[in-house]
C-alpha positions in Angstrom: 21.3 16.3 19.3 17.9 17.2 17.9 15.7 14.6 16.3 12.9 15.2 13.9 10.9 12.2 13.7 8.7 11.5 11.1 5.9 8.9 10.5 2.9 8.4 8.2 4.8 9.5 4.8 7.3 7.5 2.6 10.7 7.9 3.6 11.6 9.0 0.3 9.8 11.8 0.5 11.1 13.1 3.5 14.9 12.5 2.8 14.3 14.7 -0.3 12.1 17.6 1.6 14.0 17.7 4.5 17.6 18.9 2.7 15.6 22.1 3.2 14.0 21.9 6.7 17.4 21.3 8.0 19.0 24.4 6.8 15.6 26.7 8.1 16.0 24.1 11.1 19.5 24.8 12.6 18.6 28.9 12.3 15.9 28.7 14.4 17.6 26.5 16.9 20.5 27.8 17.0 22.8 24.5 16.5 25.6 23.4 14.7 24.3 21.6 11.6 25.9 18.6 13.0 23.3 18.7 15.8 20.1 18.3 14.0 19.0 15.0 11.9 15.9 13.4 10.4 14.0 10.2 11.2 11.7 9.1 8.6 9.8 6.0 9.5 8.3 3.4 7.1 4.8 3.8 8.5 1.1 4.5 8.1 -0.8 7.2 10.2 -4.0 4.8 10.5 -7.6 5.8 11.6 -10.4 3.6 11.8 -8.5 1.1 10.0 -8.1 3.7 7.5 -4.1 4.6 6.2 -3.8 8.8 5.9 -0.6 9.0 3.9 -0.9 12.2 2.1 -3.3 13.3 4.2 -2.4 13.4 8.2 1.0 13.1 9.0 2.9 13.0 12.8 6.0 14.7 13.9 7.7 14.7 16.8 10.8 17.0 18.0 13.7 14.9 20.6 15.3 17.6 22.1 17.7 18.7 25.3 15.8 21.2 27.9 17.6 24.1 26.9 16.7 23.9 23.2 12.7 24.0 24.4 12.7 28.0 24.0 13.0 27.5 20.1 9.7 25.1 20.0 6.9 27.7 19.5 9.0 29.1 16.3 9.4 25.1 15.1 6.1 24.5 15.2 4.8 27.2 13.2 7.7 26.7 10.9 6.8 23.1 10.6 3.1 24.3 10.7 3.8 25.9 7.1 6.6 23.3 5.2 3.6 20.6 6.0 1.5 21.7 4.0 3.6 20.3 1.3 3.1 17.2 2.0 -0.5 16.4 4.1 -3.4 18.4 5.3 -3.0 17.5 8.8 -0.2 17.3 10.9 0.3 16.6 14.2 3.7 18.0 15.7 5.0 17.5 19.2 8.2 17.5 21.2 9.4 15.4 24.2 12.7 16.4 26.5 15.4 13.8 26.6 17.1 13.7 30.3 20.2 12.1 29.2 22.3 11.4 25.5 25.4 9.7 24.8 27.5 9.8 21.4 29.5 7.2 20.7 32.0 8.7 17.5 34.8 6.7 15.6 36.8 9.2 15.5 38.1 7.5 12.2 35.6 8.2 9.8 33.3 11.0 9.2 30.1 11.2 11.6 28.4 11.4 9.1 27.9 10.5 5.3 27.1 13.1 2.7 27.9 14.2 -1.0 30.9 15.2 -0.4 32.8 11.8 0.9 30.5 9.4 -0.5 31.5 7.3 -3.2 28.9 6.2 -5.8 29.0 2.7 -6.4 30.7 1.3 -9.7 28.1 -0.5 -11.7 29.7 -3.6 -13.2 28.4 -5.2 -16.3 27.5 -8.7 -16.1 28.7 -10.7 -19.2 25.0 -11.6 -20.7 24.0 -15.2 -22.8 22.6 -15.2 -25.5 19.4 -16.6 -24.2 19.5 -13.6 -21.9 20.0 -11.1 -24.8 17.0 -9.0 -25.4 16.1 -8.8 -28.8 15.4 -5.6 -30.7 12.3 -4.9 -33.1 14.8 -5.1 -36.1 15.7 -8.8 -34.8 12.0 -9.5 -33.8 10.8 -8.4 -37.5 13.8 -10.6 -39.3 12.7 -13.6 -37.6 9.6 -13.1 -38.8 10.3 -12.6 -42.2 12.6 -15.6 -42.4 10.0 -17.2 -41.2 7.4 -16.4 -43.5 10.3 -16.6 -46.3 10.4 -20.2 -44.8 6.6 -21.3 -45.1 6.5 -19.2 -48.9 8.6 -22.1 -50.1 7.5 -24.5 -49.0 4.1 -24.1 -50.0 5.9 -23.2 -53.6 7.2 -26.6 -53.7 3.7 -28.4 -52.2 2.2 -26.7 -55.3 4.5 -27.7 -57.3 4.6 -31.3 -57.6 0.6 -31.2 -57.3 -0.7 -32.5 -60.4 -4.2 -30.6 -59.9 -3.1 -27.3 -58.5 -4.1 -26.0 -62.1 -7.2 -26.8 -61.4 -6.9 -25.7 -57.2 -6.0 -22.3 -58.8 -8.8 -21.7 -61.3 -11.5 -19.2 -60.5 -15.0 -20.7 -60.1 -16.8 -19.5 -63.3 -20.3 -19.3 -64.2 -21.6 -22.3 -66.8 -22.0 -21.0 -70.2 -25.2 -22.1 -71.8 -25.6 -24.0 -75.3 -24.0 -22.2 -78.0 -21.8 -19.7 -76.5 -19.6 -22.3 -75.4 -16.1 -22.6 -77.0 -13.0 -24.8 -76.9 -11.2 -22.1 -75.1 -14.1 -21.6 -72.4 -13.4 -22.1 -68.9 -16.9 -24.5 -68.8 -14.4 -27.0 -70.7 -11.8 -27.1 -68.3 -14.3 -27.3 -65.3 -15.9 -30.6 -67.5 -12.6 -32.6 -67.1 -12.1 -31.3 -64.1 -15.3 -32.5 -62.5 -15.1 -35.5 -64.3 -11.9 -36.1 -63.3 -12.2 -36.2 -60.0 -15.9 -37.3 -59.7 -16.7 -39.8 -62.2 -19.5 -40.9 -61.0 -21.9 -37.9 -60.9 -23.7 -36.1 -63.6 -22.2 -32.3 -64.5 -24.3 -30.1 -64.4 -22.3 -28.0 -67.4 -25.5 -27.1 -70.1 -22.7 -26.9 -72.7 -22.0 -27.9 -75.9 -19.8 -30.6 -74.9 -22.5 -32.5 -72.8 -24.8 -32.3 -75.9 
């Protein structure tokens, strides 16, 4: 069996790059496809304390003696489907003396595509509490809310026996004669002393005079 081991690069990565690699793989070996597999490690290429992910990455061929005539063509192969992925690469090869399979012959050696079976995604039953709420939902609470507080205030104001007077707009003092019975100074007269009898108003209307 030939091994292509892989560190320095997310594993990811490498199951997705290599579905091509093998194919270009197995030609220049020679091999059945059975033969050749991937090992992508969950690793860093460090230097100086430095990670190189994306930028150096290490490779290293496990093969049988015989296969060792079909190196120089993997290596420049490899050389080139690199680039890809870092802008180094170290690639390398070491000869195995001995290798033992051990195959249940009752399943497939291997899993793939074809006799895998995606999983079935159950849907777990979900509270109430749990239940995320849309922006429909959010903007109805709100509103009820609001709704809520509007009438309450409705009914604070009223049974408030001087919310006439909370709700009038502060008016400027007429002077002397322009006053009327229907001017605003005359409502702000009670008003004041209404709720401040002790102090002066300072009204210069007719109804001070």
């Amino acid at each position: 069996m030939i091994l292509v081991k892989i560190s320095g690069y997310e594993p990811y990565y490498i199951q997705e790059f290599s579905k091509k690699w093998h194919e270009d793989l197995v030609r220049i070996f020679k091999c059945d496809e059975k033969e050749l597999n991937f090992v992508a490690y969950d690793s860093f290429f460090i230097h100086e304390g430095h990670e190189q992910t994306s930028f150096f990455i290490d490779v290293e061929f496990s093969i049988a003696k015989e296969q060792e005539k079909y190196m120089n063509e993997a290596f420049e192969y490899m050389k080139k489907a690199l680039k890809d992925l870092a802008v180094h690469a170290r690639i390398s090869y070491t000869i195995y003396q001995k290798e033992v399979l051990s195959i249940d012959d009752r399943y497939p050696q291997y899993l793939t595509e074809r006799n895998t079976v995606a999983p079935i995604e159950i849907e777990e039953e979900i509270t109430e509490e749990e239940k995320e709420l849309s922006d429909d939902e959010i903007m109805d609470m709100i509103n009820q809310t609001k709704s809520l507080i509007d009438k309450k205030k409705e009914k604070h104001l009223s049974t408030d026996p001087f919310n006439n007077y909370r709700n009038k707009a502060v008016t400027e003092f007429c002077e002397g004669d322009e006053c009327d019975d229907d001017c605003d100074c005359h409502e702000h007269h009670h008003h004041h002393h209404l709720h401040h009898p002790h102090e002066d108003c300072d009204c210069d209307c007719k109804h001070h005079k």
